[in-house]
MARBA-3410 file (N, C-alpha, C, O; in Angstrom, 1 decimal):
84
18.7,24.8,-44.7,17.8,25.0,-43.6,18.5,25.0,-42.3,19.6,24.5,-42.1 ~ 17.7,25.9,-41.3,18.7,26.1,-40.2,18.4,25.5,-39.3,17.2,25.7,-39.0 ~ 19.4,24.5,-38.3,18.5,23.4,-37.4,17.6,23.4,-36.6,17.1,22.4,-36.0 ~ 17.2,24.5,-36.5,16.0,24.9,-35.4,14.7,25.1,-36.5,13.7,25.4,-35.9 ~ 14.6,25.0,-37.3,14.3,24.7,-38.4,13.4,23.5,-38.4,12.2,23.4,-38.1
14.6,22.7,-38.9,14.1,21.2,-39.1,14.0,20.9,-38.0,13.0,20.2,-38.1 ~ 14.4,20.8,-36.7,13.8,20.6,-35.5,12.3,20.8,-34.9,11.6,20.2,-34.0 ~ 12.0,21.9,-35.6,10.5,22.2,-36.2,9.4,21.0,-36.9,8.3,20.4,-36.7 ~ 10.3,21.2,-37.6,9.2,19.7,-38.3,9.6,18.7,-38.0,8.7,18.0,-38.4 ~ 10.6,17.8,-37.5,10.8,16.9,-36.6,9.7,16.8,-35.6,8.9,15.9,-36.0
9.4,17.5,-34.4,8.5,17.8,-33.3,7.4,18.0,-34.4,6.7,16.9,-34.3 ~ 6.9,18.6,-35.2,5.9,18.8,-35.2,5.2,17.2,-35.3,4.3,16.8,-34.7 ~ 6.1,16.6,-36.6,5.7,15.8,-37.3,5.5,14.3,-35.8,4.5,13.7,-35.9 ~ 6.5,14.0,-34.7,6.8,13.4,-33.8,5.3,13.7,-33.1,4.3,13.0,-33.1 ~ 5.3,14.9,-32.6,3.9,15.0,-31.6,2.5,14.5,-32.4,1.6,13.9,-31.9
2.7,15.1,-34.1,1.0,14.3,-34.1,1.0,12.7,-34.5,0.0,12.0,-34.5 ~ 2.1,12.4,-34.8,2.1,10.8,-35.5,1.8,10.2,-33.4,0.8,9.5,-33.1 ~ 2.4,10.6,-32.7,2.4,10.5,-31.2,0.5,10.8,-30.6,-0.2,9.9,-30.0 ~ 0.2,11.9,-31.0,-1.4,11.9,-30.3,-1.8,10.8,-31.5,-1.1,9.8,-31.4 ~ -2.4,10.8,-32.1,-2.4,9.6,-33.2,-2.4,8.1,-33.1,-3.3,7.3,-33.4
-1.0,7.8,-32.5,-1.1,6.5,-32.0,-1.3,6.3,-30.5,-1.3,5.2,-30.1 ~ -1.5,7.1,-29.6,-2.2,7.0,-28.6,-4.2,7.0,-29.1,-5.1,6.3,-28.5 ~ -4.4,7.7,-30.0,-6.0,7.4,-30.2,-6.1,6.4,-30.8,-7.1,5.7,-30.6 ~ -5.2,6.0,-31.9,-5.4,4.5,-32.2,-4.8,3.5,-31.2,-3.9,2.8,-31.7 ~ -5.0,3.4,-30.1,-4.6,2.6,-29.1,-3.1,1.6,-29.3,-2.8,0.4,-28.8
-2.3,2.6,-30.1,-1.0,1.9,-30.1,-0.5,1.1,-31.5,0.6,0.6,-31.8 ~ -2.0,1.5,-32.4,-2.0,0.6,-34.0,-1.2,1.4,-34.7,-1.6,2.6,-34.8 ~ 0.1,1.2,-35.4,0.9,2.3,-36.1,0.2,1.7,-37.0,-0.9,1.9,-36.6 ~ 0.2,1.0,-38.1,-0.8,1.1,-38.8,-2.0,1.7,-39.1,-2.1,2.3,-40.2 ~ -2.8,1.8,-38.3,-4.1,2.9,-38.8,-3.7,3.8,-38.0,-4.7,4.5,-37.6
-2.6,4.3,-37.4,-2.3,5.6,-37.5,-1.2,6.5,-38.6,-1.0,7.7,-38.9 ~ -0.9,5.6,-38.9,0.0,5.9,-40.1,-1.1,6.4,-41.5,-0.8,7.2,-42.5 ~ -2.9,5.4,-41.1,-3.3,5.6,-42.2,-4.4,6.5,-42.1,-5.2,6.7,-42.9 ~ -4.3,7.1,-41.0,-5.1,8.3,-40.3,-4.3,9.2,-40.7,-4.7,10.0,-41.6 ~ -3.0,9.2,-40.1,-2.0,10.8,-40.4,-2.3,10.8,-41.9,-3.2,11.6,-42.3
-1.8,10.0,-42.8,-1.6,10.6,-44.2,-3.5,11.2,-44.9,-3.7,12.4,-45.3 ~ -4.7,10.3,-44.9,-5.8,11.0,-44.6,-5.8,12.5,-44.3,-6.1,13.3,-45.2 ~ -5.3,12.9,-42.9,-5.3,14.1,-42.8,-4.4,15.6,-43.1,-4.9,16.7,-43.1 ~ -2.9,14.9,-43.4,-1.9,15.3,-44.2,-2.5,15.4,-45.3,-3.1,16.5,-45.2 ~ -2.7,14.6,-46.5,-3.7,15.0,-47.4,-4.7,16.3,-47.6,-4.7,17.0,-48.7
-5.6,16.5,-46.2,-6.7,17.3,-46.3,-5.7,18.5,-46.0,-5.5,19.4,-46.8 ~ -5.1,18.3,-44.9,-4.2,20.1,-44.2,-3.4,20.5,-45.8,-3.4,21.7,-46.1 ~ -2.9,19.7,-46.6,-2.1,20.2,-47.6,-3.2,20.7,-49.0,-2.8,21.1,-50.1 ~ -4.5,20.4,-48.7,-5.5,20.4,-50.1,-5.7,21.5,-50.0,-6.6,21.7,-50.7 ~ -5.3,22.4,-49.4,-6.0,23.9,-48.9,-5.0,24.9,-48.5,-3.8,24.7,-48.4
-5.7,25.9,-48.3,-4.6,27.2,-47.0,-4.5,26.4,-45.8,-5.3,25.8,-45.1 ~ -3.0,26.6,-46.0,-2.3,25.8,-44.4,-2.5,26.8,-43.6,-2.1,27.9,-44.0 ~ -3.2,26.7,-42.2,-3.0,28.2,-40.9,-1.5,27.8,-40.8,-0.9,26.9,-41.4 ~ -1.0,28.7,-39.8,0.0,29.0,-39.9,0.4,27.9,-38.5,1.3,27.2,-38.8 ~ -0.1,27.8,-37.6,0.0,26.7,-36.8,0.1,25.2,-37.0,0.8,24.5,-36.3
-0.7,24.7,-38.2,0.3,23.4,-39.3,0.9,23.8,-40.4,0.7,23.4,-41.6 ~ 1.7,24.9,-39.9,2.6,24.7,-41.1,3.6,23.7,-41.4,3.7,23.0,-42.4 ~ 4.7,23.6,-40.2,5.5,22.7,-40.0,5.0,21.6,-40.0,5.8,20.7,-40.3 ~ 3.5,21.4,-39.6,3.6,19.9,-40.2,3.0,19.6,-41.5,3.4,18.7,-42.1 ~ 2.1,20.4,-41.9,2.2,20.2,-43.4,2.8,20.2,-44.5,2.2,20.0,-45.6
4.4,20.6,-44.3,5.4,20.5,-44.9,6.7,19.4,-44.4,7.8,19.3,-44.9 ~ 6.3,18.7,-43.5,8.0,18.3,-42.6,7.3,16.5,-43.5,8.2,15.6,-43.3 ~ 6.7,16.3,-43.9,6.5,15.0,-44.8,7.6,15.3,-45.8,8.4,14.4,-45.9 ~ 7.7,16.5,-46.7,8.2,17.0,-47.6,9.4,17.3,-47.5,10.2,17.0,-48.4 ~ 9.9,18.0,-46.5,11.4,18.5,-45.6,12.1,17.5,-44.9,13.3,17.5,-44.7
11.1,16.4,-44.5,12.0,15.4,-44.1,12.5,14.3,-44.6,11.6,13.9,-45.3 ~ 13.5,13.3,-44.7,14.1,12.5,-45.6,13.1,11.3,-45.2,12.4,11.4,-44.1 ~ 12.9,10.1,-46.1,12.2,8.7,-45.4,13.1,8.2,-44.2,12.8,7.4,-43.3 ~ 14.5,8.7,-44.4,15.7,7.9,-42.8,15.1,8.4,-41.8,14.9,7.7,-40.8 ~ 14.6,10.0,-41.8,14.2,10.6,-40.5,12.5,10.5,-40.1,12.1,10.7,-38.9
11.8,10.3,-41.3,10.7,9.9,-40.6,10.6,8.3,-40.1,9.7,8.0,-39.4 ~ 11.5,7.4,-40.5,11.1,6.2,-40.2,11.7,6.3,-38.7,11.3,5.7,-37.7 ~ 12.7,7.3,-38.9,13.3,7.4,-37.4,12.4,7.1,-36.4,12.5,6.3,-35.6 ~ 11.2,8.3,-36.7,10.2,9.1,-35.6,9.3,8.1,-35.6,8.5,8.0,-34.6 ~ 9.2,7.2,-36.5,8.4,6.2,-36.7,8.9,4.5,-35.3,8.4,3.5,-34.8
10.0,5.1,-35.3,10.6,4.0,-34.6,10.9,4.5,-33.4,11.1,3.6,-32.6 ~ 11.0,5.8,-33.0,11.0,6.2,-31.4,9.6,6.1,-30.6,9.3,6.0,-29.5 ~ 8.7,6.2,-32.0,7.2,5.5,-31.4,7.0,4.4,-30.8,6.8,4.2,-29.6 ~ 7.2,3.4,-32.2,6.9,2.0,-31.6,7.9,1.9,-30.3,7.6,2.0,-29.1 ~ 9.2,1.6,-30.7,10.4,1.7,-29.9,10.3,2.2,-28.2,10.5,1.6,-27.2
10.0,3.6,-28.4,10.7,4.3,-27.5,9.9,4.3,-26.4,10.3,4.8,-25.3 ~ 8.5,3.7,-26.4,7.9,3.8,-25.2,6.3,4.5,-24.9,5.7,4.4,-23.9 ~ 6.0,5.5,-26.4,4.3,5.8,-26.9,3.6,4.4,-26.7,2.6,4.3,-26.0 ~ 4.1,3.4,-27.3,3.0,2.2,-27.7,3.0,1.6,-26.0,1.9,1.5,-25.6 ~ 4.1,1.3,-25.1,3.5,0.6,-24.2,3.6,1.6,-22.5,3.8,1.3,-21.4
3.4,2.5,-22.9,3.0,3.5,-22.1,4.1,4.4,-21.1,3.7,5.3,-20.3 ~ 5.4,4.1,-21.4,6.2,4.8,-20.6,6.8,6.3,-21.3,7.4,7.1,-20.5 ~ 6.7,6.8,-22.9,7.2,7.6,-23.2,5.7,8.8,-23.2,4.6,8.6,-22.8 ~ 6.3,10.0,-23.6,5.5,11.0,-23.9,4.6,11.6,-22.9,3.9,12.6,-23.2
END
């Protein structure tokens, strides 16, 4: 894969886990259990071409790099208001 690529589903995957926990007011928990919910439904069907990258970057990406994105959330400043 070529890194602009996976840099693709990195972002994709980072921006919706990101709106997500801003509508769940900062709960990685029930946004974790919202994303997969809807990950679920985008992959039960024809993906548009606009989630594609993220209806595959669950798949393309290793558990190191999503816990990553999972941790620049909490971490980085989504949950208490200074990132994004």
């Amino acid at each position: 894969m070529r890194p602009i690529e996976h840099d693709r589903y990195r972002t994709a995957l980072f921006n919706f886990l990101a709106d997500g926990l801003q509508d769940h007011n900062g709960d990685m928990f029930r946004t974790i259990t919202w994303a997969n919910n809807k990950l679920w439904k985008i992959n039960s069907g024809h993906v548009r071409d606009e989630d594609y990258y993220l209806a595959t970057a669950f798949r393309i990406l290793t558990a190191d790099e999503k816990n990553q994105i999972i941790h620049e959330l909490t971490m980085g400043g989504v949950v208490n208001g200074t990132g994004k």
